[in-house]
C-alpha positions as CSV (number, residue, x, y, z in Angstrom):
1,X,-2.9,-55.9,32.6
2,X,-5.6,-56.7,29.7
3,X,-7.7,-54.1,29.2
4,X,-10.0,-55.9,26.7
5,X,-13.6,-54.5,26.4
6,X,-15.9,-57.4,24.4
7,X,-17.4,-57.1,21.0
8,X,-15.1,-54.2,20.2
9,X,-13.4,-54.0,16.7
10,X,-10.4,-52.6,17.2
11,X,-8.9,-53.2,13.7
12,X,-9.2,-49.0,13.2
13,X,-5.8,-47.7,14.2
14,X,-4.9,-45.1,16.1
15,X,-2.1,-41.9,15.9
16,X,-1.1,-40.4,18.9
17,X,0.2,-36.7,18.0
18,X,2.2,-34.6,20.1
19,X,3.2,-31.0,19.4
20,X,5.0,-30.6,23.0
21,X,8.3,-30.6,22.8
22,X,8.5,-32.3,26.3
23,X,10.3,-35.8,25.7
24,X,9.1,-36.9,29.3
25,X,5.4,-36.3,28.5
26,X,3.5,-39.0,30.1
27,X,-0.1,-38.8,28.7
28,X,0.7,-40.3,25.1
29,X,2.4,-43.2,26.6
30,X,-1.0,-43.5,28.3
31,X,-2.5,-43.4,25.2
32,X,-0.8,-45.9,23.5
33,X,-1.0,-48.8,26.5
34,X,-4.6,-48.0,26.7
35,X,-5.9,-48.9,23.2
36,X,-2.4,-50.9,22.6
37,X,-3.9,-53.6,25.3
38,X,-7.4,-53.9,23.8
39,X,-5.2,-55.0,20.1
40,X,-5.5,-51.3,18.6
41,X,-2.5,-50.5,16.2
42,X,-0.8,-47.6,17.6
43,X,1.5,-45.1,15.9
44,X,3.2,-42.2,17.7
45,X,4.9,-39.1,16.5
46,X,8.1,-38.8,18.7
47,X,11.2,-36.9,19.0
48,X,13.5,-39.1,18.4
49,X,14.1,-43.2,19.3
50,X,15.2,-42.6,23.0
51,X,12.1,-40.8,23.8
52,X,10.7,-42.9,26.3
53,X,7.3,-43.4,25.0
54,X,9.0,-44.7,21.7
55,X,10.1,-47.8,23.1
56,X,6.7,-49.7,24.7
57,X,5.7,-52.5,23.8
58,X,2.2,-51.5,22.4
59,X,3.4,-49.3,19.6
60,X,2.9,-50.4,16.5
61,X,4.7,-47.4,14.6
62,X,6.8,-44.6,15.6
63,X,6.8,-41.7,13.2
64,X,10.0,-39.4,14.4
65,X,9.4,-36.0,13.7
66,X,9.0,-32.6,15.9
67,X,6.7,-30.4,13.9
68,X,5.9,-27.0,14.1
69,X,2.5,-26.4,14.3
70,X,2.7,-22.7,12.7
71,X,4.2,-24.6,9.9
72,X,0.9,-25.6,8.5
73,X,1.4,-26.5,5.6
74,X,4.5,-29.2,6.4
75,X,2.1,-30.8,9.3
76,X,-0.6,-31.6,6.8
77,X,2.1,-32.8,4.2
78,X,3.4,-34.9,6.7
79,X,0.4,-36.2,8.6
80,X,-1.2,-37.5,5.1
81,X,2.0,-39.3,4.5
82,X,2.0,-40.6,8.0
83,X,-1.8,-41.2,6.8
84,X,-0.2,-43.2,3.5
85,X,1.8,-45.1,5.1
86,X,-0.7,-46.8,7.8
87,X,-3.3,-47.3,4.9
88,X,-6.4,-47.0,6.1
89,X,-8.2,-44.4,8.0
90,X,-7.0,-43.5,12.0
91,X,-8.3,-42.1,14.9
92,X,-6.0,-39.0,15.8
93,X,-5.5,-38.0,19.3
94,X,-3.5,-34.8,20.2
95,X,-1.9,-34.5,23.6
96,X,-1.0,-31.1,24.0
97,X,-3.1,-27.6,23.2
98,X,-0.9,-26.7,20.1
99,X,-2.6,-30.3,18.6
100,X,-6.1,-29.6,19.1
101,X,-5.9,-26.0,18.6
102,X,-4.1,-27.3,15.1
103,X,-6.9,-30.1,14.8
104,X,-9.8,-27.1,15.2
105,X,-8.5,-24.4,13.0
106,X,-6.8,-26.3,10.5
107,X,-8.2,-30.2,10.3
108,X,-10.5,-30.0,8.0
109,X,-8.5,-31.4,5.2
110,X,-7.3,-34.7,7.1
111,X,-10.8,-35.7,7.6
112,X,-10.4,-38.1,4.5
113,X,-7.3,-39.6,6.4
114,X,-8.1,-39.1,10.4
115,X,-11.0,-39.8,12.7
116,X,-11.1,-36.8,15.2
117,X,-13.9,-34.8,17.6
118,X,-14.8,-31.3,15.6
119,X,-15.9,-28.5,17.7
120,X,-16.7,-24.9,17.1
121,X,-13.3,-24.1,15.0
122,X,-12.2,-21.4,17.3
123,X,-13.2,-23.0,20.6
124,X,-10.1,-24.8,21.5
125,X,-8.1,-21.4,21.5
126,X,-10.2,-19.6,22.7
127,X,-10.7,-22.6,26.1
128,X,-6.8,-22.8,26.2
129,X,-5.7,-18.9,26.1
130,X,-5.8,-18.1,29.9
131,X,-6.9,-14.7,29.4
132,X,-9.5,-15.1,26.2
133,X,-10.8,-17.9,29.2
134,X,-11.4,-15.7,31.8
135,X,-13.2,-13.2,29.4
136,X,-15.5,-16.2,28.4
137,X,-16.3,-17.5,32.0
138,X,-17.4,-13.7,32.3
139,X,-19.9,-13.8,29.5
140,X,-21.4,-17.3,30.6
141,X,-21.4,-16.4,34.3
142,X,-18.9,-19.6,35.2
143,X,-17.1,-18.9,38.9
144,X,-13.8,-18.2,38.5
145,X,-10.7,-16.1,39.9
146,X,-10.2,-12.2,39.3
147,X,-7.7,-12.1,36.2
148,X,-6.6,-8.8,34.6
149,X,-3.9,-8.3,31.6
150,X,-1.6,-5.9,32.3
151,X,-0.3,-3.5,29.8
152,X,2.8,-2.3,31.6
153,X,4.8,-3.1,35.1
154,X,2.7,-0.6,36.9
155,X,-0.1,-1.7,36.0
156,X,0.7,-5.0,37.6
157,X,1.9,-3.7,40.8
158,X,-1.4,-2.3,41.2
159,X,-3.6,-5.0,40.3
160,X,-1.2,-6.5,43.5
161,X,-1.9,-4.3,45.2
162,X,-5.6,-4.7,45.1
163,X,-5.4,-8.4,45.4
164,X,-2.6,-9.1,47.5
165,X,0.1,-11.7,47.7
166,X,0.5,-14.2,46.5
167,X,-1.1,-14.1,43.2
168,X,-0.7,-16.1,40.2
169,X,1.1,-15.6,36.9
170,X,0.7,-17.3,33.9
171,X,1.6,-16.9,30.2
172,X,-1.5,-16.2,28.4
173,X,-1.0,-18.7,25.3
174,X,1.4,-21.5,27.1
175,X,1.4,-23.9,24.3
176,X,3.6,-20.9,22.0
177,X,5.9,-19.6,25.0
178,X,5.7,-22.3,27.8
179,X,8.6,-24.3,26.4
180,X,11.9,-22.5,27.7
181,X,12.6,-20.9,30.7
182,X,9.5,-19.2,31.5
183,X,7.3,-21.3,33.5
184,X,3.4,-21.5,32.4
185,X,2.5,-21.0,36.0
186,X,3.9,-19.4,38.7
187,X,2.9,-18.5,42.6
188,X,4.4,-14.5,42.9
189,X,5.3,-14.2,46.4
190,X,5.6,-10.7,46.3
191,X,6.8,-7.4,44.5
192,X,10.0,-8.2,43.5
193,X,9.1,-11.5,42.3
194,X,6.4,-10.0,40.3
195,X,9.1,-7.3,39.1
196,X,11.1,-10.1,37.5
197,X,8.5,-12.7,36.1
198,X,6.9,-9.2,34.4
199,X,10.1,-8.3,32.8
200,X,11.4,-11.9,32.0
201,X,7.6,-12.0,29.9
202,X,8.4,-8.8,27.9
203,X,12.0,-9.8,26.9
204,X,10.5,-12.9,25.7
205,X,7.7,-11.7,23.9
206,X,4.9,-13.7,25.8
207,X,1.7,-12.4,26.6
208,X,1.6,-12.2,30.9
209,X,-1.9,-12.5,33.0
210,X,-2.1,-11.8,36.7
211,X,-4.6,-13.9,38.5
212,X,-6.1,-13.8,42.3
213,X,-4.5,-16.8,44.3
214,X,-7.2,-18.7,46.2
215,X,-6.8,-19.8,49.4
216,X,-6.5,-23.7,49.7
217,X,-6.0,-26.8,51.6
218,X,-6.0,-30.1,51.2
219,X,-9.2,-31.8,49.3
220,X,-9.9,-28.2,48.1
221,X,-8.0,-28.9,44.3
222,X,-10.6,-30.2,41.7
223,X,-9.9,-31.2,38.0
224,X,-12.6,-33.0,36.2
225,X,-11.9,-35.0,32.9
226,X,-15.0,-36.3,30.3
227,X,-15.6,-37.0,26.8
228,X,-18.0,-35.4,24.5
229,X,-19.3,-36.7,21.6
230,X,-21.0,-34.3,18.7
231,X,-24.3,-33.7,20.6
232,X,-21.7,-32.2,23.3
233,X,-23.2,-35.0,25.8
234,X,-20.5,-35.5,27.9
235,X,-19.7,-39.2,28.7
236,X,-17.8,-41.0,30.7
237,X,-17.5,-38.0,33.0
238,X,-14.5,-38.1,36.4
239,X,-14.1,-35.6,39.0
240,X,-11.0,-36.0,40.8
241,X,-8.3,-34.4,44.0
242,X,-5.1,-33.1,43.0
243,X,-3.4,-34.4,46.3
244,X,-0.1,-33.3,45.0
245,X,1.7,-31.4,42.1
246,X,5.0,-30.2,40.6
247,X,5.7,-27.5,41.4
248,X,3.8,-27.4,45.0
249,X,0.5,-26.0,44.5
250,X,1.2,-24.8,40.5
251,X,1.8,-27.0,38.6
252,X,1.2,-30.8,37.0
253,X,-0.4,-33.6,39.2
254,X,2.3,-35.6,40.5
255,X,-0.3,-37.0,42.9
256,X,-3.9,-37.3,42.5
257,X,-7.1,-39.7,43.8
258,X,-10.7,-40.4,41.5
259,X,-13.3,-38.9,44.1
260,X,-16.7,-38.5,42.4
261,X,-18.2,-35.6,42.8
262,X,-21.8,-35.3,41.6
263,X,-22.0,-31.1,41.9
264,X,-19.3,-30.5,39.9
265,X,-20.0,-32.9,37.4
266,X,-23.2,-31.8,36.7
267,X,-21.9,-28.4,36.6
268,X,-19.5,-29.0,34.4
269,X,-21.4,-31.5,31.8
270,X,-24.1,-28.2,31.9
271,X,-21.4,-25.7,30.8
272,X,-19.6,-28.2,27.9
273,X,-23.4,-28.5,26.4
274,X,-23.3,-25.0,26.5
275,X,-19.8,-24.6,24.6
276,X,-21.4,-27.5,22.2
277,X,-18.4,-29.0,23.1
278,X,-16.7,-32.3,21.5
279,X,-13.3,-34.2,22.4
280,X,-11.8,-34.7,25.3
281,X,-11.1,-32.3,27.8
282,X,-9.4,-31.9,30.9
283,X,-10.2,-28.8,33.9
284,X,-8.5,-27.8,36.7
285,X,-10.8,-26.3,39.1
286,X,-10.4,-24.4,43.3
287,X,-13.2,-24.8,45.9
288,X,-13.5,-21.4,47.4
289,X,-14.5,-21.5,50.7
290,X,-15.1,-17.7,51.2
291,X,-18.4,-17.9,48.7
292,X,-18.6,-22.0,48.4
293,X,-18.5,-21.7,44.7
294,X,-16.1,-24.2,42.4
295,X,-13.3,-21.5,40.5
296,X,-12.4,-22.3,37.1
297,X,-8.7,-22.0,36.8
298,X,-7.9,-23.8,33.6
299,X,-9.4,-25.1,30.7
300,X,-7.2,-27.8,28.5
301,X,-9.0,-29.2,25.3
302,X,-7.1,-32.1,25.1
303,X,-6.6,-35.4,27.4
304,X,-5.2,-34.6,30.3
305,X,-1.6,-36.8,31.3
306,X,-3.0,-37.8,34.6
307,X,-6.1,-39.4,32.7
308,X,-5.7,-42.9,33.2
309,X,-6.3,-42.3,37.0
310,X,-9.9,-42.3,36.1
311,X,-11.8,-45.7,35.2
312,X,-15.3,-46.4,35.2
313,X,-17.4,-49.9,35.8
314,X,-17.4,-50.9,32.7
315,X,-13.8,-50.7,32.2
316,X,-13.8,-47.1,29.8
317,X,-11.2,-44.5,30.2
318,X,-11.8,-41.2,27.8
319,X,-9.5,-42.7,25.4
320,X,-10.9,-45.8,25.1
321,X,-14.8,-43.6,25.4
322,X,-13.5,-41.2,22.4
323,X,-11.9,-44.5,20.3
324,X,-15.1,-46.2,20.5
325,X,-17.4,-43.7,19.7
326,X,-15.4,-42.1,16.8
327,X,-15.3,-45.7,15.2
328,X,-19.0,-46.3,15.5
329,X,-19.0,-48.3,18.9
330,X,-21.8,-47.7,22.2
331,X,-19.7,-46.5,24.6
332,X,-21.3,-48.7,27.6
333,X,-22.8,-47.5,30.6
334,X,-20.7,-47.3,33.7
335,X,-20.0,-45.4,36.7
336,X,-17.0,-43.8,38.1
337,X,-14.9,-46.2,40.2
338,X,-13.6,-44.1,43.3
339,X,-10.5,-44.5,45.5
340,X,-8.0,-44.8,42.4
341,X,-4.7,-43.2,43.1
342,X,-2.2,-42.0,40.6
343,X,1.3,-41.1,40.4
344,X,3.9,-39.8,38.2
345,X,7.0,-41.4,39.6
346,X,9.6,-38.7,38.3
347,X,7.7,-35.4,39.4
348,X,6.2,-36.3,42.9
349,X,9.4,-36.6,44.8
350,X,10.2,-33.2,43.7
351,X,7.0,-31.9,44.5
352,X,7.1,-33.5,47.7
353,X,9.9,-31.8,48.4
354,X,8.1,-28.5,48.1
355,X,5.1,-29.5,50.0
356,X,8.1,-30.4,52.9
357,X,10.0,-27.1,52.8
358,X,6.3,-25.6,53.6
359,X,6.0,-27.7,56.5
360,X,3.4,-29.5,54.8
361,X,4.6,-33.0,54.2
362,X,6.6,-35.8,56.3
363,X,9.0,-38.6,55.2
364,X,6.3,-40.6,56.9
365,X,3.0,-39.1,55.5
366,X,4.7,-39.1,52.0
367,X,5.6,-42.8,52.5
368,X,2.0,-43.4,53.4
369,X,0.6,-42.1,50.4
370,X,2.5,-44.3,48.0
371,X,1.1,-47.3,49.4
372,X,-2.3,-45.9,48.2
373,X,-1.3,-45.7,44.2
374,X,-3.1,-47.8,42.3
375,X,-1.6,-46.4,38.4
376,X,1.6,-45.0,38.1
377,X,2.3,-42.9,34.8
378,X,5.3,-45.3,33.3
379,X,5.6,-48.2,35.6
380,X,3.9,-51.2,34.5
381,X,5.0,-55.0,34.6
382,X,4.3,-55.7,30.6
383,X,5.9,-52.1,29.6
384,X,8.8,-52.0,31.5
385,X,11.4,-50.1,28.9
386,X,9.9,-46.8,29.2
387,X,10.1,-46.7,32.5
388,X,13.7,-48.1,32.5
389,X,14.2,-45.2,29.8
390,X,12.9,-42.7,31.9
391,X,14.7,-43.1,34.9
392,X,17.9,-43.1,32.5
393,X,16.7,-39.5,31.0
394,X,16.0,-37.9,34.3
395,X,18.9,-39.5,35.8
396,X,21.0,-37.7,33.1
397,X,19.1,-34.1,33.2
398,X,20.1,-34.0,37.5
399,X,23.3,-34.7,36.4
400,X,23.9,-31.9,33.9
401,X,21.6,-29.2,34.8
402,X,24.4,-27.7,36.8
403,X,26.4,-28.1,33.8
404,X,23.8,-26.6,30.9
405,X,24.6,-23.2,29.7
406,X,22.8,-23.2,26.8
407,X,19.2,-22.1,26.4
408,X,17.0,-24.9,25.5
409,X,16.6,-25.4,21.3
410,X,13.4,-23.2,19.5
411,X,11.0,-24.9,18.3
412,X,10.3,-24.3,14.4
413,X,14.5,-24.3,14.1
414,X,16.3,-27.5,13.5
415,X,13.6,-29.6,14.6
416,X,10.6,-28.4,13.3
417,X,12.3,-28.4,9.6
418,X,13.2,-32.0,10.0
419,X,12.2,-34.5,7.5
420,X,9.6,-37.0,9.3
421,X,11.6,-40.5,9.5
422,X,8.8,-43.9,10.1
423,X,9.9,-47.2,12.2
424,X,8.2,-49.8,13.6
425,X,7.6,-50.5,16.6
426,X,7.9,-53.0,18.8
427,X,4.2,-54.8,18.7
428,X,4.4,-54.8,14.8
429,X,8.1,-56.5,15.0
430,X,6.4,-59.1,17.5
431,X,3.3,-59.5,15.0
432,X,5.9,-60.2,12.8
433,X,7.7,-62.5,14.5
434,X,5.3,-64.7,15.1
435,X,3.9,-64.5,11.5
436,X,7.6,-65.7,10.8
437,X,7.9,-68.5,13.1
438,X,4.8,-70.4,12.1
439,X,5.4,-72.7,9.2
440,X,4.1,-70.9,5.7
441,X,1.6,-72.4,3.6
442,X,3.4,-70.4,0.6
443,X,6.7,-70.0,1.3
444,X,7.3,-67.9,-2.0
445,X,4.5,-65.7,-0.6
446,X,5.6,-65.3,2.7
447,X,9.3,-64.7,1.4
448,X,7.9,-61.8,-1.3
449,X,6.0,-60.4,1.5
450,X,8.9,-59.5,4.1
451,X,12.2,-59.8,2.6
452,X,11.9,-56.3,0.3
453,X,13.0,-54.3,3.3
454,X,13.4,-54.3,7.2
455,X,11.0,-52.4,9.1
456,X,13.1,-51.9,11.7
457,X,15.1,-49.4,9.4
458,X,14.1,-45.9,9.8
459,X,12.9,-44.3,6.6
460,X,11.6,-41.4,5.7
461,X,7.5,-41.3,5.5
């Protein structure tokens, strides 16, 4: 499963940081098998040893921590000594909206330490914040649902009542409020459902938006992923169909296919150089049939976790197109390979099992459509522990969800005040393996150089 691109230096490392609280978040793990297999050093901030991500086989460093990001001052603290302990300058990647919203506004200072995009400081907010998104697709003219804010519970039933059911809800800043009980995104069936998600949002103190549900079907779901560098040209760029998602028709792609699309790439690639855009970025978008326009439905400034469904000719994902360019590479010239199917092994079966309570999906059909993956998001023959970690996780959450009576831990409490603790990981105990087990030319040197401590120890960074 080499991924090696030629004449690349990859002696720059690379930290893969994670605000999401999320232990089964599969886009970093994508992150750190995509440079891990060209011979990047990769180090990951994780929640603890068992997260699943923790344990590949490409990691070169795990950094254990689960920051607050409106903790400003202890992220920067600790990323520099994350930054002190590597010892030489890394390319950052953030993998949720609290990172690159953190990376925008607040950044500037681990430039000396970290290699990362900078766009417009208050962009990434701005493009994450459901509601501050509508307003801007207004002002530039970009297609995209009705959306209104409502200020009180009537005020929702009538913007229902001028829409219709089913409409969406979704919290209007997801990466502060999306981590308990209340769901980012929801499909309201009707008034009582509306009634409840409306009052659940003002107990919890999270901003609510109401948005026009467009009518769909299958090959009618759109997202589009890209890279921009600091001209805001926007290369590689993928257009892709959500086939499936978890929940049905709201949520994550459990399922989805790379289907070029040249409209709606240029489309998009025209807006980003209007944003003077930079990073990577990831879209969800609707085909609406009833004025043949593409709908912009979200707009995540990050990588999105489905990412490594899209590969081009030349062998370039957005990682690999943002890791190159930020450390002085070409990124080479290729184009889109079509056909690729991905799947995220531990969601689809429960989305499938939405799609079949509509009447939308078979045993058969479903059965069919594996045969078709070519990437699955923790599967892979040289990485096979956090797969095997995964299935152990999920396996335990079925089990005692019926039993939880607790409300899921706050972020900022117990483990956002937690000390960040460093280990290696397991491609630096391998490199150090087989340092060991060749015969040394100085074996006072050798012994100096490795017996002081074990890096398989946790200690504090």
């Amino acid at each position: 499963m080499s991924e090696a691109l030629p004449c690349v230096d990859t002696s720059t490392p690379a930290v893969v940081l994670k605000f999401d609280p999320n232990v089964m978040h599969h886009g970093g793990l994508g992150v750190i098998r995509s440079l891990g297999r060209i011979g990047v050093p990769v180090y990951g901030v994780h929640e603890g040893p068992w997260a699943p991500a923790a344990s590949s086989r490409y990691l070169h460093g795990r950094c254990f921590w689960q920051p607050s990001p409106d903790d400003t001052d202890r992220v920067l603290a600790g990323l520099k000594r994350l930054a002190e302990r590597i010892g030489q300058r890394a390319v950052l990647i953030p993998t949720d909206d609290a990172g690159a919203i953190f990376l925008a506004e607040y950044g500037d200072d681990l430039r000396p330490w970290f290699l990362f995009p900078k766009p417009p400081r208050e962009l990434p907010r701005q493009l994450a914040g459901k509601y501050s998104l509508y307003e801007l697709c207004g002002q530039l003219g970009v297609p995209c649902p009705q959306a209104n804010l409502p200020g009180s519970l009537d005020a929702a039933r009538e913007f229902a009542a001028g829409t219709g059911f089913p409409l969406i809800a979704k919290l209007t800043t997801p990466w502060r409020h999306g981590n308990g009980k209340l769901r980012s995104t929801s499909i309201v069936a009707d008034e009582a459902e509306l009634d409840g998600i409306y009052r659940a949002c003002d107990r919890g103190g999270a901003g609510l938006m109401l948005q026009e549900f467009i009518p769909g079907g299958r090959g009618q779901d759109w997202f589009f992923h890209g890279y921009c560098d600091a001209s805001a040209r926007c290369r590689p760029a993928f257009t892709g169909v959500k086939e499936r998602s978890y929940p049905a028709h709201a949520g994550l792609t459990s399922l989805g296919r790379s289907t070029p699309n040249p409209r709606l790439r240029d489309e998009i690639a025209s807006l980003l150089t209007r944003l003077s855009y930079s990073g990577i970025l990831d879209l969800d978008l609707r085909w609406d049939a009833r004025d043949g326009q593409y709908k912009l439905l979200d707009f995540n400034p990050r990588l999105g976790a489905q990412f490594r469904l899209f590969l081009d000719s030349a062998g370039v994902n957005v990682v690999l197109a943002q890791y190159l360019d930020l450390t002085g590479h070409v990124i080479p010239d290729g184009e889109q390979v079509s056909g690729r199917g991905f799947l995220v092994e531990n969601y689809d079966p429960l989305g499938a099992l939405g799609y079949w309570r509509r009447g939308e999906l078979g045993l058969r059909s479903w059965a069919a459509s594996l045969r078709t993956v070519d990437e699955t998001a923790w599967f892979a023959r040289d990485d096979l522990r956090p797969f095997g970690l995964m299935c152990v996780r999920m396996g335990l959450r079925l089990a005692t969800r019926p039993l939880a009576t607790r409300p899921p831990a706050r972020r900022g409490a117990a483990g956002g005040a937690r000390e960040p603790r460093y280990a290696a990981g397991r491609a630096a105990t391998g490199a150090r393996r087989a340092v060991l087990s060749q015969p040394p030319i100085n074996p006072d040197l050798t012994t100096r150089q490795w017996a002081p401590r074990s890096h398989k120890k946790e200690t504090k960074v």
